[in-house]
The first five atom37 places (N, CA, C, CB, O) and aatype in JSON, in Angstrom:
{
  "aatype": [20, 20, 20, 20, 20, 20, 20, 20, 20, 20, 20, 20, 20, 20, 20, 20, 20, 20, 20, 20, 20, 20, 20, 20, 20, 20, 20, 20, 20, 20, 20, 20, 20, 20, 20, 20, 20, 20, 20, 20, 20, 20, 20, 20, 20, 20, 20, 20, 20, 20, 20, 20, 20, 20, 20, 20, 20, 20, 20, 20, 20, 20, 20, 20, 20, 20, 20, 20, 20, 20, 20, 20, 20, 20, 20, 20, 20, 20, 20, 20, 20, 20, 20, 20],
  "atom_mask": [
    [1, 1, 1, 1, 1],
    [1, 1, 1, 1, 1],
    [1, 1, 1, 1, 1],
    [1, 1, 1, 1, 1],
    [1, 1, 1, 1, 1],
    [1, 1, 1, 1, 1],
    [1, 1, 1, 1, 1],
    [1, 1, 1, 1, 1],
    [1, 1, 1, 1, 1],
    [1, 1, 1, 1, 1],
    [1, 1, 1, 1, 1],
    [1, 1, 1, 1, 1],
    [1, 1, 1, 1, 1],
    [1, 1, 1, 1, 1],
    [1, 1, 1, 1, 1],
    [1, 1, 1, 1, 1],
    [1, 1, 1, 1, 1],
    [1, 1, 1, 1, 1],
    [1, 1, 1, 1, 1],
    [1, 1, 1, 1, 1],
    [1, 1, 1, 1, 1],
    [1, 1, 1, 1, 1],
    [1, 1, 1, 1, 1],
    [1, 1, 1, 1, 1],
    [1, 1, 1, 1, 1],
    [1, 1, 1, 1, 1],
    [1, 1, 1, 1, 1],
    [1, 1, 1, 1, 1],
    [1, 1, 1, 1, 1],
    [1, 1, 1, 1, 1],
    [1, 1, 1, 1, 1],
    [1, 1, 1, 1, 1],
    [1, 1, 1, 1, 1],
    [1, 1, 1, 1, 1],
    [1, 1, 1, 1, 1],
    [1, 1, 1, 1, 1],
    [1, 1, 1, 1, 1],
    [1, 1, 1, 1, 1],
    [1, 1, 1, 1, 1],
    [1, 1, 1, 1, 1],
    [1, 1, 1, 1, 1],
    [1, 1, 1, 1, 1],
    [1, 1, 1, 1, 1],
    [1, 1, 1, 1, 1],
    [1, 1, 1, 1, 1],
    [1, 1, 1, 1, 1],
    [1, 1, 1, 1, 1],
    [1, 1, 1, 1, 1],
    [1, 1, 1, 1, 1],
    [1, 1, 1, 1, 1],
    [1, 1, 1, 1, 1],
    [1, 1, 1, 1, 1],
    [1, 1, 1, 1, 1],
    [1, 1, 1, 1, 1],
    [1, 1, 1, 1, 1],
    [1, 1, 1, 1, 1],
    [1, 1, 1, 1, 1],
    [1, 1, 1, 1, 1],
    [1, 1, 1, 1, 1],
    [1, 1, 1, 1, 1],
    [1, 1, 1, 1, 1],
    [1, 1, 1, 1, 1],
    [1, 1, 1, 1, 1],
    [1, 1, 1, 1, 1],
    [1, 1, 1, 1, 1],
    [1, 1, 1, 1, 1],
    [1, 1, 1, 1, 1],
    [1, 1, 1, 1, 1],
    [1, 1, 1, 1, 1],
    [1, 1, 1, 1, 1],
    [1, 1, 1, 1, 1],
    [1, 1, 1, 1, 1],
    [1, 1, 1, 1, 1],
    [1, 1, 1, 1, 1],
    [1, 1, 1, 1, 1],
    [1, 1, 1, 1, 1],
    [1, 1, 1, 1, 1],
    [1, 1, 1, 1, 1],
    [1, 1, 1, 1, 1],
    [1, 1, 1, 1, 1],
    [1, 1, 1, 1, 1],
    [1, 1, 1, 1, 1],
    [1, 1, 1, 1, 1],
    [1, 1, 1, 1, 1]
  ],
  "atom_positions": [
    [[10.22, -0.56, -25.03], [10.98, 0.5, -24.4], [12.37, -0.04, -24.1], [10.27, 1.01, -23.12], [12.67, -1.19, -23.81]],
    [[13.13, 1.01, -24.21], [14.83, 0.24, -24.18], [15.04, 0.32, -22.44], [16.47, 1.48, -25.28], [14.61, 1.28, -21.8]],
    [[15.64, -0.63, -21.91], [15.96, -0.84, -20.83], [16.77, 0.3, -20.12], [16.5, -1.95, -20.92], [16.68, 0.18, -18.89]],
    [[17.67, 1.52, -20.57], [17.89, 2.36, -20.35], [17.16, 4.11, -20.62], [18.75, 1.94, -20.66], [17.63, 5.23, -20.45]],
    [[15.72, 3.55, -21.16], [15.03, 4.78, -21.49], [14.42, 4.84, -20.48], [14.22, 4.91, -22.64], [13.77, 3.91, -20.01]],
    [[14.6, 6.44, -19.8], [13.92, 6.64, -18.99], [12.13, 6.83, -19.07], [14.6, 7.52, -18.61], [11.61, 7.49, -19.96]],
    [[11.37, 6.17, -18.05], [9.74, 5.97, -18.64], [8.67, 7.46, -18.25], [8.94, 4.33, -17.66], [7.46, 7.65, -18.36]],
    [[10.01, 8.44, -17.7], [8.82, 9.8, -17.27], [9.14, 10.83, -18.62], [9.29, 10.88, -15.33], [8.8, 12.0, -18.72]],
    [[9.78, 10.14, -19.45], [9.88, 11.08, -21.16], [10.03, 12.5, -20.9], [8.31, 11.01, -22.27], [9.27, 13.44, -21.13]],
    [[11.55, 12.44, -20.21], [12.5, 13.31, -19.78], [11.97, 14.35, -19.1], [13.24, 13.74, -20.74], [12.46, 15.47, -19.16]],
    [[10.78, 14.01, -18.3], [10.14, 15.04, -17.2], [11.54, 15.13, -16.24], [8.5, 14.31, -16.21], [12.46, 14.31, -16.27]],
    [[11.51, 15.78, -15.78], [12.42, 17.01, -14.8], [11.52, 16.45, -13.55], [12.2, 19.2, -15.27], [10.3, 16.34, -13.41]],
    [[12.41, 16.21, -12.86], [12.26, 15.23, -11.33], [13.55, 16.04, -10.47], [12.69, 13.03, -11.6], [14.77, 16.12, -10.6]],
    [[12.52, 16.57, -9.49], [13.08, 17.09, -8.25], [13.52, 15.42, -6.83], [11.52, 18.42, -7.64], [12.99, 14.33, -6.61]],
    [[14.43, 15.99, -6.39], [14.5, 14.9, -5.45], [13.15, 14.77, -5.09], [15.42, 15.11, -4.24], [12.54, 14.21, -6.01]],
    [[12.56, 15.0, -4.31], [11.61, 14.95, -3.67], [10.4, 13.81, -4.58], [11.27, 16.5, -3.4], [9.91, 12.86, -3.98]],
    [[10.09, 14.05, -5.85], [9.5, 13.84, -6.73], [9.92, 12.26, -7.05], [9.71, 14.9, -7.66], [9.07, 11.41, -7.32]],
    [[11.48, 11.95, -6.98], [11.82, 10.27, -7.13], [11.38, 9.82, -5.86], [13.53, 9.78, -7.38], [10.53, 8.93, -5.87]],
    [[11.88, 10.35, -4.52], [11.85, 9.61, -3.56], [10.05, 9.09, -3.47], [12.55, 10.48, -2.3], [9.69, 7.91, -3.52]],
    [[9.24, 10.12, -3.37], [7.41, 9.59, -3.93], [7.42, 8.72, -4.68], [6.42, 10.55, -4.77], [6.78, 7.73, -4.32]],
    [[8.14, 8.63, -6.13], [7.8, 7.69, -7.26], [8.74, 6.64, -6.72], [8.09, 8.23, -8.92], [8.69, 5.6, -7.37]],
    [[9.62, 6.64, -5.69], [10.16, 4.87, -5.23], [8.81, 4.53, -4.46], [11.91, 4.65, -3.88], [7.96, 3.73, -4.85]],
    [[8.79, 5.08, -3.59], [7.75, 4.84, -2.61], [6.58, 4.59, -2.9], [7.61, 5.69, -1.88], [5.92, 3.91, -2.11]],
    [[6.12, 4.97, -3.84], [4.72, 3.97, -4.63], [5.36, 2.9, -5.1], [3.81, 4.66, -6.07], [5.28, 1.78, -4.59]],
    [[5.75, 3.09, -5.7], [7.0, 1.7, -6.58], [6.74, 0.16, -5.83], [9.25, 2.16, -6.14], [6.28, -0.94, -6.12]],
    [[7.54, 1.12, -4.3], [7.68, 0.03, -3.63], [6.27, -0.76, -2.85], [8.71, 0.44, -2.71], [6.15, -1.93, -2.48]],
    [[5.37, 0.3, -2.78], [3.95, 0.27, -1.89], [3.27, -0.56, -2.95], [3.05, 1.92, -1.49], [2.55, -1.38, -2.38]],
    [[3.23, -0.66, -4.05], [2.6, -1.95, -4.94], [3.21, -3.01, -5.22], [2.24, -1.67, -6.16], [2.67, -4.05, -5.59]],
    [[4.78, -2.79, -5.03], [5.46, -4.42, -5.17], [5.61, -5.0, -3.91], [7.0, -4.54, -5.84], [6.19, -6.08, -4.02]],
    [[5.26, -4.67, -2.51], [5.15, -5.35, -1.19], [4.0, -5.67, -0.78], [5.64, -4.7, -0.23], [3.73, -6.57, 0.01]],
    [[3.07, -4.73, -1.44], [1.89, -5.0, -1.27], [0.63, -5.16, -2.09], [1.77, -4.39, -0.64], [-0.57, -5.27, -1.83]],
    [[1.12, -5.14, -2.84], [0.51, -5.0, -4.62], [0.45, -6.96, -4.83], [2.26, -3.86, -6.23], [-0.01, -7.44, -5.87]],
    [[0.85, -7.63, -3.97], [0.84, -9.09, -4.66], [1.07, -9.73, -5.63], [0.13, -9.48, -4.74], [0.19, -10.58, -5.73]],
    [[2.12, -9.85, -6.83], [2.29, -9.91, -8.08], [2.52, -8.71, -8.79], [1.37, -10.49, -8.54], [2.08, -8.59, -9.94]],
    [[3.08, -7.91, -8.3], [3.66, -6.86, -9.61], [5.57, -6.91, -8.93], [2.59, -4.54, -9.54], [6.16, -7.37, -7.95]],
    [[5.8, -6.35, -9.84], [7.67, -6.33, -10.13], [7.74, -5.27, -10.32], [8.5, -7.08, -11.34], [7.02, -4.5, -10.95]],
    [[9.14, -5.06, -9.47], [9.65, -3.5, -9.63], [10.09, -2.9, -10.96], [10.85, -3.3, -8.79], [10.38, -1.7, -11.01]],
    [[10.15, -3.75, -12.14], [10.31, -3.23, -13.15], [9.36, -3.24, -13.87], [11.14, -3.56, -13.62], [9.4, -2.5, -14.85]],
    [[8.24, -4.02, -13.66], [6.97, -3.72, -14.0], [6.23, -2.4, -13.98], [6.38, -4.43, -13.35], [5.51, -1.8, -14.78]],
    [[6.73, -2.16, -12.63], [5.72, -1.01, -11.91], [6.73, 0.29, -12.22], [5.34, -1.3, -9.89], [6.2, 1.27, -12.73]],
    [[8.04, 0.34, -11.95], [8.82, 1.35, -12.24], [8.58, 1.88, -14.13], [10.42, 0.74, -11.76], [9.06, 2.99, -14.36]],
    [[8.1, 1.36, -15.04], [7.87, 1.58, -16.31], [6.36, 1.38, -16.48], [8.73, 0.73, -17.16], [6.23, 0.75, -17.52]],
    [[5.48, 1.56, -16.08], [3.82, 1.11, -15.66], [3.58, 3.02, -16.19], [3.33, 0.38, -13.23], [4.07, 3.99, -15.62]],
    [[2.89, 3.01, -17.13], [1.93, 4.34, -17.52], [1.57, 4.77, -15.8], [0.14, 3.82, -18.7], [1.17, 3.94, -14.98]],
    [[1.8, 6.14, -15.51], [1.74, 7.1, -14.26], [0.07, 6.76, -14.01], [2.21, 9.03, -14.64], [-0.42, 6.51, -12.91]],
    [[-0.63, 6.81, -15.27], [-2.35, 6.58, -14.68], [-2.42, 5.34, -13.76], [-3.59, 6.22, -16.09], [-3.0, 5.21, -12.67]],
    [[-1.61, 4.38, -14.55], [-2.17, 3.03, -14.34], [-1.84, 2.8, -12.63], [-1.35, 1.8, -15.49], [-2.53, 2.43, -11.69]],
    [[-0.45, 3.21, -12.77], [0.24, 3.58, -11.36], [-0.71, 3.8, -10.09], [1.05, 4.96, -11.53], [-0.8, 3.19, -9.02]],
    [[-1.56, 5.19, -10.78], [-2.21, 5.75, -9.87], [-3.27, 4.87, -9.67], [-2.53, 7.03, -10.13], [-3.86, 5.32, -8.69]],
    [[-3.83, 3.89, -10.04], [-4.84, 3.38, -10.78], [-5.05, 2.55, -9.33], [-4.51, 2.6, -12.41], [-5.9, 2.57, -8.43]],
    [[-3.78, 1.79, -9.61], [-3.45, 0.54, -8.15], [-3.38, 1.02, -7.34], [-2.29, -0.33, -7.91], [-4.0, 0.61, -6.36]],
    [[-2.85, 1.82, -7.28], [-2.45, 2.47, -5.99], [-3.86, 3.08, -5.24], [-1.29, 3.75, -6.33], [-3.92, 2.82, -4.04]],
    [[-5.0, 3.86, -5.81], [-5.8, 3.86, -5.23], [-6.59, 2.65, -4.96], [-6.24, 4.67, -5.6], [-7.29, 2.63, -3.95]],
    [[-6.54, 1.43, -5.92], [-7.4, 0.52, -5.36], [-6.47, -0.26, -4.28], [-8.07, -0.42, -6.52], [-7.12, -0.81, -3.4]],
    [[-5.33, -0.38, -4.21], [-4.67, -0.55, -2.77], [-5.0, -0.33, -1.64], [-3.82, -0.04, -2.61], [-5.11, -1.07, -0.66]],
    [[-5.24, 1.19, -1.88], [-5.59, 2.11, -0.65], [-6.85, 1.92, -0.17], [-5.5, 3.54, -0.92], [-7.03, 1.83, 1.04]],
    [[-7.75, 1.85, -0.94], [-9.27, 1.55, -0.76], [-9.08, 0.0, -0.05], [-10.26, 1.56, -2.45], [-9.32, -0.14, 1.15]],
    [[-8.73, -0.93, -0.74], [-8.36, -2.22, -0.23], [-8.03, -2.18, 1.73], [-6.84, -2.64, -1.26], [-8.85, -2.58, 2.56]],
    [[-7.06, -1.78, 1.95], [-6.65, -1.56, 3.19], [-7.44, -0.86, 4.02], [-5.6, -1.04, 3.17], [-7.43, -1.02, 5.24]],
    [[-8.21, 0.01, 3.37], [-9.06, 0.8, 3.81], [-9.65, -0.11, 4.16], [-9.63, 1.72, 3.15], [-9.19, -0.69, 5.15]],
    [[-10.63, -0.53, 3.67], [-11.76, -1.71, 4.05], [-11.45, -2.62, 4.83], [-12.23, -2.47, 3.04], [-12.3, -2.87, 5.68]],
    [[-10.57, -3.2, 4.85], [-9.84, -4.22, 5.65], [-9.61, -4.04, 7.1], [-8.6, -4.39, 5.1], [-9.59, -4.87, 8.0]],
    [[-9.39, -2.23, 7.13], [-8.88, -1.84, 8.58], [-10.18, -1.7, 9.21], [-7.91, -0.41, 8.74], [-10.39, -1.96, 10.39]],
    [[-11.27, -1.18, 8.2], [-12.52, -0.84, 9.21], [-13.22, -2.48, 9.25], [-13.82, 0.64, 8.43], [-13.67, -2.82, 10.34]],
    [[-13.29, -3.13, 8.52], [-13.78, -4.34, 8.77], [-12.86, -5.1, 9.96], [-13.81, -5.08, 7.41], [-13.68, -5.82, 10.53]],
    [[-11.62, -5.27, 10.56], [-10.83, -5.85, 11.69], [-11.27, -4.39, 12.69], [-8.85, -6.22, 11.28], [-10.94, -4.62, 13.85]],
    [[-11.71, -3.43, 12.59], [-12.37, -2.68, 13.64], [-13.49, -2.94, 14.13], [-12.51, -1.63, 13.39], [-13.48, -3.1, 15.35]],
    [[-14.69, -3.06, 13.48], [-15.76, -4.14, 13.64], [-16.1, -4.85, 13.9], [-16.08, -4.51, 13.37], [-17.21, -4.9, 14.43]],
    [[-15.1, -6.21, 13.59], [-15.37, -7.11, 14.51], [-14.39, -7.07, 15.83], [-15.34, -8.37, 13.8], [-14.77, -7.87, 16.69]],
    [[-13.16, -6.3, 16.2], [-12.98, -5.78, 17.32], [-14.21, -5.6, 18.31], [-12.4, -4.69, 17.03], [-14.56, -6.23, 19.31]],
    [[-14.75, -4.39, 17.59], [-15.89, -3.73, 18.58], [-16.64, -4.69, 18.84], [-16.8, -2.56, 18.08], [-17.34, -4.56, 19.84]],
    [[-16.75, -5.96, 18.06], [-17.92, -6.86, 18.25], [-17.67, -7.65, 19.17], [-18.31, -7.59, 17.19], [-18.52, -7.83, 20.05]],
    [[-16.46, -8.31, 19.19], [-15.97, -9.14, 20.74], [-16.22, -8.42, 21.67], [-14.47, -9.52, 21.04], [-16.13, -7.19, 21.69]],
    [[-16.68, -9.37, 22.8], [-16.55, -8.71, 24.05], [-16.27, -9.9, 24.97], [-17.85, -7.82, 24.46], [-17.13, -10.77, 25.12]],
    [[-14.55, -10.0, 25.87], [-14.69, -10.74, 26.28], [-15.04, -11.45, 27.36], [-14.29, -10.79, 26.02], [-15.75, -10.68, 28.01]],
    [[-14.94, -12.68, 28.07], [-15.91, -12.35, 29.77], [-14.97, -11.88, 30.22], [-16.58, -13.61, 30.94], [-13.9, -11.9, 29.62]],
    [[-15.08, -11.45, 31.14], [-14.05, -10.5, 31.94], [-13.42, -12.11, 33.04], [-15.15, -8.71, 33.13], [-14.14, -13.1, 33.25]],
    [[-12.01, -11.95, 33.54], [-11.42, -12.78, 34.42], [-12.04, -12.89, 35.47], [-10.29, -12.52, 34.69], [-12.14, -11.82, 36.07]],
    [[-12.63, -13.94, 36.06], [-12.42, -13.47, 37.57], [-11.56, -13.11, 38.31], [-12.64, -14.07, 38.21], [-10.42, -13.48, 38.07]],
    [[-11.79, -12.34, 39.35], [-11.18, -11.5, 40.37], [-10.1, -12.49, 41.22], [-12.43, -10.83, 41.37], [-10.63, -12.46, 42.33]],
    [[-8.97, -13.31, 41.37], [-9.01, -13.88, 42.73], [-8.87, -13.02, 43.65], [-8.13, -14.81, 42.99], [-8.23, -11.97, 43.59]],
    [[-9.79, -13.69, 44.98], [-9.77, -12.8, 45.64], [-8.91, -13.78, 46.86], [-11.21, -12.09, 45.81], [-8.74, -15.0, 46.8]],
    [[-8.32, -12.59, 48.23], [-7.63, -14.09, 49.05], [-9.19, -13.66, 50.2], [-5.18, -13.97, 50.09], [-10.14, -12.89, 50.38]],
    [[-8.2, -15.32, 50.86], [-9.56, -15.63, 52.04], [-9.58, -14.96, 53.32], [-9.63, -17.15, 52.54], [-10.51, -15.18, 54.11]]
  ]
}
């Protein structure tokens, strides 16, 4: 693909529509671990979607598993000082 070809094969993009496609863009190259913004900015739309849900699932799991063991601590409580 030529470095100036655009990769949505002259789909018609509303603002709204780039600012989403940065914002995944960016949600797999900060958090995606090894992908590049020019990787991912020219990445087939499936494949896109592809990571991006296993991202999401990823975090998913992650948040309810650090909830869990939240709920699971319990700590002793301080004692009180009390005066004399």
């Amino acid at each position: 693909m030529s470095h100036w070809a655009p990769p949505f094969y002259s789909l018609t993009l509303t603002p709204e529509d780039k600012i989403r496609i940065h914002q995944e863009i960016f949600e797999l190259v900060y958090h995606g671990n090894g992908f590049t913004h020019d990787e991912v900015y020219s990445m087939p739309i499936f494949l896109r979607y592809f990571y991006l849900r296993l991202l999401i699932k990823q975090k998913e799991s992650e948040a309810k598993q650090l909830k869990e063991e939240d709920s699971d601590y319990s700590p002793r409580p301080k004692p009180v000082a009390r005066p004399f």
